[in-house]
C-alpha positions in Angstrom: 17.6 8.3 12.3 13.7 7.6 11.3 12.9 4.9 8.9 10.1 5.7 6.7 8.5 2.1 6.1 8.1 1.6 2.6 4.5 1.3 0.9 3.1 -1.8 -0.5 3.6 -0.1 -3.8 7.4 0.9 -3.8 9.3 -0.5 -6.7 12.7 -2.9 -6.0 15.7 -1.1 -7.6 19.3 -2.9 -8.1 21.7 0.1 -8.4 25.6 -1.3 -9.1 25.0 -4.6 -7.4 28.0 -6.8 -7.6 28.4 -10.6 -5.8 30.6 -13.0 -7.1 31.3 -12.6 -11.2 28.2 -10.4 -11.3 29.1 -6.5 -11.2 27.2 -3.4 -11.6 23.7 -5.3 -12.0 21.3 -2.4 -11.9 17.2 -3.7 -12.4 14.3 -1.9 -11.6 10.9 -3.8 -10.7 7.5 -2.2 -10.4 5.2 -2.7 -7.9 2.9 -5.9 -9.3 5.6 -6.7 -11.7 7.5 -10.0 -11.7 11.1 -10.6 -13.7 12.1 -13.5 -14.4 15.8 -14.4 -14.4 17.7 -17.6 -16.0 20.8 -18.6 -16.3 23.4 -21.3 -16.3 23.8 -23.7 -13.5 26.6 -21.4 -11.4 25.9 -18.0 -13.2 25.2 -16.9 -9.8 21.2 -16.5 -10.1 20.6 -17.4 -6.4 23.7 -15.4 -5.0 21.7 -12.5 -6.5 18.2 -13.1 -5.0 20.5 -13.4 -1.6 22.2 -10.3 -1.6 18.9 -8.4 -2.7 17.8 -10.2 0.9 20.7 -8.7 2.6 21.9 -12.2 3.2 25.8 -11.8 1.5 28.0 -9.2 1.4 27.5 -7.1 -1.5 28.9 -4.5 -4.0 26.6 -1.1 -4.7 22.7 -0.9 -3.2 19.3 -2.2 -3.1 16.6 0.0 -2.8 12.6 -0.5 -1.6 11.1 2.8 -3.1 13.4 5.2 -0.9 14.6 3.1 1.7 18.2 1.6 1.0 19.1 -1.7 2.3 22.2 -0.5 4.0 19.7 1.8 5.8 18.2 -0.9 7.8 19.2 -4.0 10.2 19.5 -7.2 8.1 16.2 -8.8 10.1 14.1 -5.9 9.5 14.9 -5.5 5.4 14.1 -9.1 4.9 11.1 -8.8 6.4 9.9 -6.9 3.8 12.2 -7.8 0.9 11.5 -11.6 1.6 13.0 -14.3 0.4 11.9 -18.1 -0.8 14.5 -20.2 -1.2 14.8 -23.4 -3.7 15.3 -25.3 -0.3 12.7 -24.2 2.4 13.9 -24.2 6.0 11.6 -25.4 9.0 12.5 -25.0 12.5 9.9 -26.5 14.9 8.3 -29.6 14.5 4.9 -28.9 13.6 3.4 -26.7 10.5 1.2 -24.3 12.6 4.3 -23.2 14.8 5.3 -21.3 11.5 2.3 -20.0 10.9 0.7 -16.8 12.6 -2.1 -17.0 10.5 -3.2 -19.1 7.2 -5.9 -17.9 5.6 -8.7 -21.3 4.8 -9.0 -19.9 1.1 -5.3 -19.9 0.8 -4.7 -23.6 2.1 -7.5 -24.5 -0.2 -6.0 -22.4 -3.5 -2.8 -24.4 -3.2 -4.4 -28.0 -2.4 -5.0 -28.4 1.6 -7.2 -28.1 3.9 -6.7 -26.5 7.6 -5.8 -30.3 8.6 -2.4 -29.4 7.6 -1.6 -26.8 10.1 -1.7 -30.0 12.3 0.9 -32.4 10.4 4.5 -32.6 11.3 6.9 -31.0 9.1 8.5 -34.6 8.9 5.9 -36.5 7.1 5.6 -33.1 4.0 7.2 -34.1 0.9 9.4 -31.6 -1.3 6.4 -30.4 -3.0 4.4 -30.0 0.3 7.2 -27.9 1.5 7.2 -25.4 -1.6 3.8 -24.7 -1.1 3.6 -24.1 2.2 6.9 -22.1 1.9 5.2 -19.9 -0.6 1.7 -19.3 1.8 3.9 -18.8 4.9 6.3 -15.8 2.7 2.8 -14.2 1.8 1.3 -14.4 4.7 4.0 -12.4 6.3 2.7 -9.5 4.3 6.3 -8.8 2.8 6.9 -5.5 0.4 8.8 -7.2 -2.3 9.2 -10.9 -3.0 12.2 -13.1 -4.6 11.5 -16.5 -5.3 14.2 -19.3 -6.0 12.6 -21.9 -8.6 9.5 -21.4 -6.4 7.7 -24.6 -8.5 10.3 -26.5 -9.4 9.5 -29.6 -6.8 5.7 -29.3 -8.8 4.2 -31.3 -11.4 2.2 -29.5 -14.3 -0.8 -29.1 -12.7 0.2 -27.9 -9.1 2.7 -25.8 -11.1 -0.5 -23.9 -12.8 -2.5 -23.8 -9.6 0.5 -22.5 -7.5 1.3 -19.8 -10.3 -2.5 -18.7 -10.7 -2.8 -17.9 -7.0 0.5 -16.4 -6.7 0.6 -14.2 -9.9 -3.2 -13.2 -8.3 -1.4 -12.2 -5.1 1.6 -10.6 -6.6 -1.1 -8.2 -8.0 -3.3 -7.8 -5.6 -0.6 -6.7 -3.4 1.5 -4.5 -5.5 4.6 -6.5 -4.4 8.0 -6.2 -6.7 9.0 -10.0 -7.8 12.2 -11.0 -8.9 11.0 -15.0 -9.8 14.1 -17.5 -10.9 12.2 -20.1 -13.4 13.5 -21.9 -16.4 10.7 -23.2 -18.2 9.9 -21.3 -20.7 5.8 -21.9 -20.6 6.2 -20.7 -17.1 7.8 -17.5 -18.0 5.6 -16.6 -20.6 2.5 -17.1 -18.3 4.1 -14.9 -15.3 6.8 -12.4 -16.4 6.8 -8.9 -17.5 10.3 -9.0 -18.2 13.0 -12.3 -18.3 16.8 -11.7 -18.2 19.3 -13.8 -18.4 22.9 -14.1 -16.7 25.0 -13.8 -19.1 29.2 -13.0 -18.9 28.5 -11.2 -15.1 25.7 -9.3 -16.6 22.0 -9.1 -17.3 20.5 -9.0 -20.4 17.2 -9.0 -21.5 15.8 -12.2 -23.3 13.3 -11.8 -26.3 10.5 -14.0 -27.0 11.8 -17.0 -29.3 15.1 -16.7 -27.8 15.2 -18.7 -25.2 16.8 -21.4 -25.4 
């Protein structure tokens, strides 16, 4: 069978996705759109953003514009439906072997310089490692992102200069976002839509709220 690979500007459709006490989750994000989604510790946000990667076994399908998930070898859908976890995970010693390329402007637009392509992943901090989680998922040239808490090991002003790039890229590119976040300044600033976890379903959250 030929796979058709999917545009830069295909939406990310949910259709009857159930994991754990979710069921029938259906979502549709358009291309250059980013959701937010928040919910109680345990709700099940991050189970979600792992079986739109194809990572657990699953209820219903996940769609990229018209290619389904279960259409494709786990490796190859999360290369374009990629994933950023709350907890980034390195697997060679130094920052450059996980790089294939690292744009200067990019280092620079999230506070290094191309001296960090040298440094072990040892000596990185938390925050360090979000970052450069974040630059090596884009880099990749994904179709669709999903991003765990992508800020959360930030403080306020790394927090605006990480989102301000991002959000820049997320456009740019035309890329479906599906962004976990709980603060609600942060959500207001980057979210077309937010929905919350709520009783194994989703529902959509209106401005004043949150709580």
């Amino acid at each position: 069978m030929s796979v058709t690979a999917p545009s830069a500007t295909d939406s990310l459709r949910l259709d009857g996705l159930g994991i754990g006490d979710l069921a029938e989750i259906n979502l549709e994000v358009d291309p250059g759109e980013v959701h937010c989604l928040s919910g109680p510790s345990g709700s099940g946000k991050s189970r979600l953003l792992r079986a739109v990667a194809d990572l657990e076994p699953h209820g219903g399908e996940v769609w990229l514009g018209s290619q389904a998930q279960s259409s494709l070898p786990g490796h190859e859908w999360r290369a374009r439906v990629m994933l950023v976890p709350a907890e980034s995970h390195w697997w060679a010693d130094s920052v450059a072997e996980h790089f294939s390329d690292a744009a200067p402007a990019d280092l620079e637009a999230l506070g290094f310089g191309l001296e960090v392509l040298g440094w072990q992943v040892s000596r990185l901090s938390s925050g360090e490692k979000q970052r450069l989680a974040l630059l090596r998922a884009v880099s990749r040239e994904p179709a669709a992102l999903l991003l765990d808490e992508p800020t959360a090991n930030l403080d306020d002003a790394t927090t605006r200069r990480v989102e301000a790039w991002l959000v820049a890229r997320i456009r740019e590119r035309g890329w479906p976002v599906i962004w976990v976040a709980h603060d609600r300044s942060q959500i207001e600033r980057v979210a077309r839509r937010h929905l919350w976890i709520h009783a194994g379903r989703l529902v959509e959250e209106e401005q004043g709220a949150w709580t």
